[in-house]
N, C-alpha and C positions, 0 to 999 in steps of 0.2 A: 177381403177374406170371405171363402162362402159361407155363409151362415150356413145351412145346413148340414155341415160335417161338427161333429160332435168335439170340441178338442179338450183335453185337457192340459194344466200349465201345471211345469214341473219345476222345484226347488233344489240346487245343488247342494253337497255338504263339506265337511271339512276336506281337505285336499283341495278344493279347486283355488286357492287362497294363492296370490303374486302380488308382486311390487308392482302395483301402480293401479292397480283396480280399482274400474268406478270414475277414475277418475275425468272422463270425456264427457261421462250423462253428468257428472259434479260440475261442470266449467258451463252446461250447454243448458241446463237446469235446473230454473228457479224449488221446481218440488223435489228434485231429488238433493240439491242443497242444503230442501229442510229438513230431510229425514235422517242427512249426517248429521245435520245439529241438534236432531232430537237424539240421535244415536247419542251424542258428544256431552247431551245433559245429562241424560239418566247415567250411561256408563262411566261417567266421570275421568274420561281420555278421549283426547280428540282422534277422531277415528279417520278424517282424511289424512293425518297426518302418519297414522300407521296403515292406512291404503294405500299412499301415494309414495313414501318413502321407505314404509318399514323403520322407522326409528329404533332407537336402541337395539343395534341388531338385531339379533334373530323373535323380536320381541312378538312381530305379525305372525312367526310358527309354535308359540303359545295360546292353548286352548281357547284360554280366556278374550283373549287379542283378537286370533286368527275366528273364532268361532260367532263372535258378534261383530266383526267387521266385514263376513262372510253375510250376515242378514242384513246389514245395511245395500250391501250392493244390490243382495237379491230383490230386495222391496223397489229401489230404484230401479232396476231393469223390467220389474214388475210395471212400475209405474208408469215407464216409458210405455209398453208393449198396451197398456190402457189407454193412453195420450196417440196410439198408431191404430186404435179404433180396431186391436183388437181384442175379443171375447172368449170366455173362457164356459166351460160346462162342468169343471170338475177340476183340482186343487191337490197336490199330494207333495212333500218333502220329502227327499232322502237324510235321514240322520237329522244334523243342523237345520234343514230347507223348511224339516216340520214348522218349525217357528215362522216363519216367512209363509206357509202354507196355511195358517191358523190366521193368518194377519189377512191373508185374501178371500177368503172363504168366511170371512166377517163374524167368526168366532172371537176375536180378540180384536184390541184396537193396534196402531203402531203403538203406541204408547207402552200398552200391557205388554206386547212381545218380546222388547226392549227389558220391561224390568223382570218379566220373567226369565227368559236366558240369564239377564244378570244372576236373578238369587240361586237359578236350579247349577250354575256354572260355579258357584261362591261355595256351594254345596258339593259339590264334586272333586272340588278344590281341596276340600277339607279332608277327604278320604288319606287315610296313613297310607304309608311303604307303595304312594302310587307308580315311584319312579321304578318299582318293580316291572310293571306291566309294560305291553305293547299292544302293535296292532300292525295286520301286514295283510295285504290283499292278495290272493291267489287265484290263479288262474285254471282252477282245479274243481268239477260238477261238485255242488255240495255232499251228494252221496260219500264219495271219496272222502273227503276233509272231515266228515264226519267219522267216520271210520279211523284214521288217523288219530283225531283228539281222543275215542275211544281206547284207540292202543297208548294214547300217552298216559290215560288217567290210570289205565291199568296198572304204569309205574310210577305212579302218581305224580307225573307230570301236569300242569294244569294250562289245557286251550282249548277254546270254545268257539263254533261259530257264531262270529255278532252280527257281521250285514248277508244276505242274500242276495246276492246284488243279480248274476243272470244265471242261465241252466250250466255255465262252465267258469262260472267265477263266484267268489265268497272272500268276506274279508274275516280272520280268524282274531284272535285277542286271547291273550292270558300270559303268564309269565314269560320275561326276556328270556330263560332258559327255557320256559318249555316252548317257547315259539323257535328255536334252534334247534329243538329236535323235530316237532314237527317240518321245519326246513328239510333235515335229514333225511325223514322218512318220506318225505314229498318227490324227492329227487329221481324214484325209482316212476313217477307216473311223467315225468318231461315239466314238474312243476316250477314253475315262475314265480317268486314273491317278490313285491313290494312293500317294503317298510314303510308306514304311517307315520312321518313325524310327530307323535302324539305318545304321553306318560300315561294315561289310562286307560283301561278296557272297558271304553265306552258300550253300553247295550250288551251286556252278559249280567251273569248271576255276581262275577267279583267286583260290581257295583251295590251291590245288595247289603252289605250294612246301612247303605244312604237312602234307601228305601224309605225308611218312616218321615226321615226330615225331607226327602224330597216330596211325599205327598201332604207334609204340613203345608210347604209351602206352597205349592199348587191349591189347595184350600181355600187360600188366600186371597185369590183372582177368583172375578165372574166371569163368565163363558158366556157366546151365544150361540145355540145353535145355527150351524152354517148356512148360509143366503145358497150355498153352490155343493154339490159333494165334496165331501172332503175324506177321501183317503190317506190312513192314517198306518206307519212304523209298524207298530205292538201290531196288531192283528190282520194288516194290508187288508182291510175293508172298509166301505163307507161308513163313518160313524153316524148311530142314527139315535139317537141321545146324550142328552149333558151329562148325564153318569159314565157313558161307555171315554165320553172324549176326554175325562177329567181321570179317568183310570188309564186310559193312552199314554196321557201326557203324561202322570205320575212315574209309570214303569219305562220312561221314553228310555231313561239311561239303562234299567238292570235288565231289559227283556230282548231281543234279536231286530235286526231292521228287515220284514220281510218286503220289500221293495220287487222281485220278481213276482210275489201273491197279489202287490198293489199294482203293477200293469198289467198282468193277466184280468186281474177281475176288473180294473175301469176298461178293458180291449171285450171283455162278454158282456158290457153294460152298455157297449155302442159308442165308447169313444174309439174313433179311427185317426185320430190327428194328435200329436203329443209334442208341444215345445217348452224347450227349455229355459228360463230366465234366469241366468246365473252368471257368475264370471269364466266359466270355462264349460266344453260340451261334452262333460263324464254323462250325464244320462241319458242323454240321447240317443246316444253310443247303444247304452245300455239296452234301450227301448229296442232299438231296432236288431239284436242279439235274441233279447226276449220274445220276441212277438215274429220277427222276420218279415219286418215292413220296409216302405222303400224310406229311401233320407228326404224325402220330401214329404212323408207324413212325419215326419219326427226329426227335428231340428233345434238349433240352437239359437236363441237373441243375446248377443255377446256385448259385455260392457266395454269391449277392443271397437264394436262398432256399431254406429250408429245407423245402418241401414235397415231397415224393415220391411222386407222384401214382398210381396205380394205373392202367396206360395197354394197353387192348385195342386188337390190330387183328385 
């Protein structure tokens, strides 16, 4: 890989989540072995066995399940891409990834990542009437979608944008009913949604009673600041103290995921390369919509395969 192109590694979030993930760097891989079975202590469920078969049903498209079996692969794919001798300059998650992104950027250890997802997920958990909510990704410039949730609060329908994802996509969250009007009144712009298998309105304000327990808990953990930049969710900027990254993580669930601020600003800080380590290549995608770069500066390392391609631009 050239060293002097600037890259940064990018963390996938919930959605990218199938039967059977992980599971070839698990068979091929003494350290990514170990970080399912540290996944498998702390979380208290074996976690190849709901990557590799999805047990009890739909068990892997629960939060809880799909969302820390989601950082296990991420860190092993991470791991590998470290073991293929390649280097990173910069560090950022979408949603989920953050965790995986905190773990590489040497603010937290695996250890801490693991139990933190656990207690802020145990937390979230707890939240009443969640099976109210949803979550659906639209294919619609934020401007728009913004506009739309405003005509719904007007009748006091409640939808809010939560991710940012590029200049003509957003994912929206708030009531099952009001995310069907929103549908409605989407329809007059050629609007697309995708339903989020998911009961909460992850990264809004209708997280926001869990506010205080969730920054108890974060309290709780030590931080370091980062070896590498780390662009962070909350504010899609480098964080550049333990106050700002501990207020991050705190508002991870009640605040927006600006994810389009976060490759914009690491692309005007001189990162020109951006790969993905994940089980599937939603941000890449993403990167290269955002920015309008070619597929060979922004790409995916897939836990489907094990080749590691030597990739110039």
């Amino acid at each position: 890989m050239n060293r002097n192109i600037k890259t940064a590694c990018l963390f996938g979030g919930h959605g990218s989540q199938y039967k059977g993930m992980g599971r070839e760097f698990y068979e091929q891989s003494e350290e990514c072995r170990q970080i399912f079975n540290i996944g498998s202590s702390i979380l208290k469920y074996d976690v190849a066995e709901y990557c590799f078969y999805g047990v009890n049903e739909d068990a892997i498209e629960k939060p809880f399940y799909s969302l820390t079996s989601l950082l296990v692969v991420d860190l092993c794919v991470y791991t590998m891409a470290l073991n293929n001798n390649y280097k990173f300059n910069a560090h950022a998650g979408f949603s989920l990834g953050e965790y995986a992104a905190l773990t590489a950027s040497g603010a937290i250890s695996i250890h801490q990542s693991f139990e933190l997802l656990k207690e802020l997920l145990l937390i979230a958990e707890s939240l009443e009437d969640s099976n109210s909510y949803s979550m659906s990704v639209v294919n619609l410039p934020p401007e728009i979608c913004e506009d739309i949730c405003l005509k719904l609060k007007n009748i006091n329908e409640k939808v809010v944008v939560s991710n940012y994802n590029t200049h003509n996509q957003v994912t929206v969250a708030g009531t099952v009913k009001g995310l069907e009007h929103f549908k409605n009144l989407s329809y007059k712009y050629g609007a697309k949604m995708i339903p989020i298998n998911i009961h909460r309105a992850f990264h809004t304000e209708f997280m926001n009673p869990l506010q205080k327990d969730l920054k108890k808990e974060v309290d709780k953990f030590t931080f370091e600041i980062p070896k590498t930049p780390l662009y962070m969710n909350a504010s899609g900027r480098e964080v550049t103290s333990l106050d700002e990254l501990r207020t991050n993580i705190s508002c991870h669930f009640t605040t927006p995921v600006l994810w389009s601020h976060s490759l914009m600003n690491m692309f005007n800080s001189g990162i020109s390369r951006f790969i993905e380590c994940g089980s599937r290549g939603v941000l890449s995608r993403m990167v290269r919509n955002n920015l309008g770069i070619k597929k060979e500066a922004a790409y995916h390392i897939s836990s489907r395969s094990l080749k590691f391609e030597e990739i110039q631009i």
